[in-house]
N, C-alpha and C positions, 0 to 999 in steps of 0.2 A: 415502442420506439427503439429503434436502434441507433446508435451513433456513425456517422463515416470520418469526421475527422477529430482525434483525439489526442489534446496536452497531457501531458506527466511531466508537472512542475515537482521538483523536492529533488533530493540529495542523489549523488551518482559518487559509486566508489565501489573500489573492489573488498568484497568480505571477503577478510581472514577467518576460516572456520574450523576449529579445534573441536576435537570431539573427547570429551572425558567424562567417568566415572561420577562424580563429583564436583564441584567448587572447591578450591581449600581453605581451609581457616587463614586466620591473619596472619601473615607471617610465612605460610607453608609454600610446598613445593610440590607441585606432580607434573606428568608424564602426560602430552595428549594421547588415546590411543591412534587417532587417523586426524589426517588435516586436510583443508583441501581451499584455494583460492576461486572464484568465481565474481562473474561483474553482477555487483549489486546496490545500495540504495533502491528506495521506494520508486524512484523515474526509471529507474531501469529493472526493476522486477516488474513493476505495471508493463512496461510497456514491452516489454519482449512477448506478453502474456496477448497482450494485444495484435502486435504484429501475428503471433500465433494463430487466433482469430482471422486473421486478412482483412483488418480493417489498418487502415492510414492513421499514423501515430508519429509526436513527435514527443521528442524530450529536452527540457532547459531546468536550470537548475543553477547550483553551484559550479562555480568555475573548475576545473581538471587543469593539469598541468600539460607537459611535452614531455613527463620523464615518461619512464617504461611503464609507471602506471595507468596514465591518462592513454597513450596509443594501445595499454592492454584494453582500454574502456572504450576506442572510438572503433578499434580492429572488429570488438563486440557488435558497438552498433550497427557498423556496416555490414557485419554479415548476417544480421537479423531483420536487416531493412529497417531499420530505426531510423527518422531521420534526425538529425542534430544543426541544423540549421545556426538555430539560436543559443547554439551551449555559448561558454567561453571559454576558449581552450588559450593560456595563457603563461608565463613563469611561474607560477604557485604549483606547488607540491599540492598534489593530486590526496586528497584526503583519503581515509582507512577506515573500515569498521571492523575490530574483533569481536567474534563471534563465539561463547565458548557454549556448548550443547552437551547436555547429561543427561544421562541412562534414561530422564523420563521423558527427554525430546526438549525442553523446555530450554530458553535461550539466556544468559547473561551478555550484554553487548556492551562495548566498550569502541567509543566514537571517536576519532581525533584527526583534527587537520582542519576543522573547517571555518574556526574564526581567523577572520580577516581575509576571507575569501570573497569573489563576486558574483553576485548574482543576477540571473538573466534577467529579464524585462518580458513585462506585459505586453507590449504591441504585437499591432496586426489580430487579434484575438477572433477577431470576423471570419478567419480564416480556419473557426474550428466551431466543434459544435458544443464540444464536451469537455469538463477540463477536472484532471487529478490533480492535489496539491496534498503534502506530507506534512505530519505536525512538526517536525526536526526542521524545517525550510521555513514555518510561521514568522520567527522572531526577526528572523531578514527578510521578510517581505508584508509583514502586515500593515505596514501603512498603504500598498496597493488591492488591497481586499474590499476594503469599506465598498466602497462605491462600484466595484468589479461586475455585479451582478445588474444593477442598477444600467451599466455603460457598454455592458455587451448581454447577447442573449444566448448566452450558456448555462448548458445543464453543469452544476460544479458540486464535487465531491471533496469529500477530504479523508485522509486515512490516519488516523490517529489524534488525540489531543492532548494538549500539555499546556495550552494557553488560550486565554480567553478568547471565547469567540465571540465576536462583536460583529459582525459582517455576513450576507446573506449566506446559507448552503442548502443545496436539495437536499445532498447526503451525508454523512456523517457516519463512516467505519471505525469503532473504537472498541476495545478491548475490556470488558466491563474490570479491570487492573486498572487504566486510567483515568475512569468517569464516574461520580458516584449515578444512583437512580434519581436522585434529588437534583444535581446538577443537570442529567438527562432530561430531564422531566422541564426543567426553565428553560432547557432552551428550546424544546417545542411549547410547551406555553405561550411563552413570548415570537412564537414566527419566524425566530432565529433562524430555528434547522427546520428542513420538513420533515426528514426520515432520521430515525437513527438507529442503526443495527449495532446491539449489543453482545460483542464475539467474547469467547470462553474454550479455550481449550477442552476439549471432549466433554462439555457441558454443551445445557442448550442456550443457544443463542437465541435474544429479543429483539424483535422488531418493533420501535414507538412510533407514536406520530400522533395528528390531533385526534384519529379518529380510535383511539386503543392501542393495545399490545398486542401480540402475538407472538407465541415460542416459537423458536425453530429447533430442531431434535438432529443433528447431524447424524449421519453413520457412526454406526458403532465399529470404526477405525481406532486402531492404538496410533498415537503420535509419535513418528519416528523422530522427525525433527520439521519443528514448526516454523522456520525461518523461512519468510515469503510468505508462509498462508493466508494472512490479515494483507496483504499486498494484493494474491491473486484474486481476494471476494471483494476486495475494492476497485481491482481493474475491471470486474466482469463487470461491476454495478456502472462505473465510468463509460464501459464499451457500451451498453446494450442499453442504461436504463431502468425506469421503475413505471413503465405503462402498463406493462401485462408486472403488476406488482409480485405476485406470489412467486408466480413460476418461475421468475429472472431472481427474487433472492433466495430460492431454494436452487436454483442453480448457482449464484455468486458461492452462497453454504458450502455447495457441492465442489468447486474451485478449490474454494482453502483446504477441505477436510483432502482431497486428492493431492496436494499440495505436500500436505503435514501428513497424511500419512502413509505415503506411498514416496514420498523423493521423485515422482512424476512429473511431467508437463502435465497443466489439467487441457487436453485438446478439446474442442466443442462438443464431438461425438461421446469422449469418456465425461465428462458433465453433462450432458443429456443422462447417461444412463445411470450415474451418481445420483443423479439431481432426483432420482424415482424411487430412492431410499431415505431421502429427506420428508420428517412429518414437521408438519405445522400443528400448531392446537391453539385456537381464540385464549386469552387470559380473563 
């Protein structure tokens, strides 16, 4: 199965991205050596990745403002064909993510702007087939989850966790950093999640589910900088699905690892050919 119309519900803002040697101790002081601005949040990393693909993609989320950072963010959408229909573009200062990236690619982020901000709405959902949400967007909107699954027939994934999940998902993208295997393990158990890929920077990622594990073994890729790649193996799963199972998350793999270590667009054609150096092994 492939998807043709697809949400990217979760956060929209532009990363601040410093590039340094290190983190400093308490108290210290360093020098970024390069820095660089770009429009991101998880709604707008999915879905630029999707437009990419040439499938039909929309993004809502947290409200944006009218300073110069929210029309740096809509300037974005519109020229990547995102549509934004349903954002809120409003008086509120347009929230910020810092981003600080060291010598081994690995990210410290530092979030701010986004309490007391608003956030989109569910409706019209008929009008999609597939739907991305981000764990940093849960806490403002999980009283519309429960029942979400139940009330429309959408394929729905989620990219990250930090709060209880209580409410249907197909998917489940999370970084074995946030979820123990015991925690994984309950909520396929209980029918919660169907799928859940367990991501690891240059380790192998796991696939659960009720029917077993499975490793996935990425390229043997050095991680320039990982910011976006647990985005892009989430938008692929979001875009395309888990019909043809193996092949679409040895290609979602394929996504991140071109992602994280390349500073690339992953386009469909360079994920075909990534995607043929990804091993699986049964557990």
């Amino acid at each position: 199965m492939s998807f043709k119309n697809i949400l990217c519900f979760g956060t929209l803002n532009p990363d601040l991205i410093y590039f340094v040697d290190e983190l400093p101790s308490k108290g210290g002081d360093i020098r970024s050596l390069k820095s660089s601005i770009r429009p991101g949040g998880t709604a707008i990393n999915c879905s630029e990745l999707i437009s990419l693909w040439k499938k039909s993609v929309q993004v809502r989320g947290n409200s944006i403002g009218i300073d110069p950072l929210g029309k740096y963010l809509v300037d974005y959408l519109k020229e990547n064909n995102i549509n934004f229909d349903g954002l809120i573009i409003n008086q509120s200062l347009t929230p910020t993510c810092s981003i600080f990236v060291d010598s081994s690619g690995e990210r410290t982020i530092v979030s701010s702007g986004y309490e007391g901000l608003e956030w989109s709405n569910f409706e019209n959902l008929n009008n999609f087939d597939s739907l991305i949400i981000d764990r940093y967007s849960i806490r403002f909107i999980k009283d519309n989850l429960k029942d979400l699954k139940k009330q429309n027939n959408l394929f729905v994934c989620q990219a990250g966790y930090e709060y209880e999940i209580d409410y249907k998902l197909d998917f489940l993208i999370v970084s074995k950093d946030e979820i123990s295997v015991d925690e994984a393990n309950s909520l396929i158990d209980s029918k919660t999640v169907e799928y859940i890929l367990l991501t690891s920077s240059n380790l192998p990622a796991r696939l659960l589910s009720a029917e077993g594990a499975i490793e996935i073994v990425p390229p043997d890729f050095k991680t320039i900088n990982s910011n976006g790649a647990g985005d892009a193996t989430a938008a692929y799963i979001a875009a395309f699905g888990v019909n043809d199972l193996i092949p679409n998350i040895k290609k979602a793999c394929a996504a991140g690892a071109i992602v994280a270590g390349t500073n690339e667009k992953p386009t469909v054609e360079k994920i075909e050919e990534i995607s043929q150096l990804v091993e699986v092994n049964p557990r």
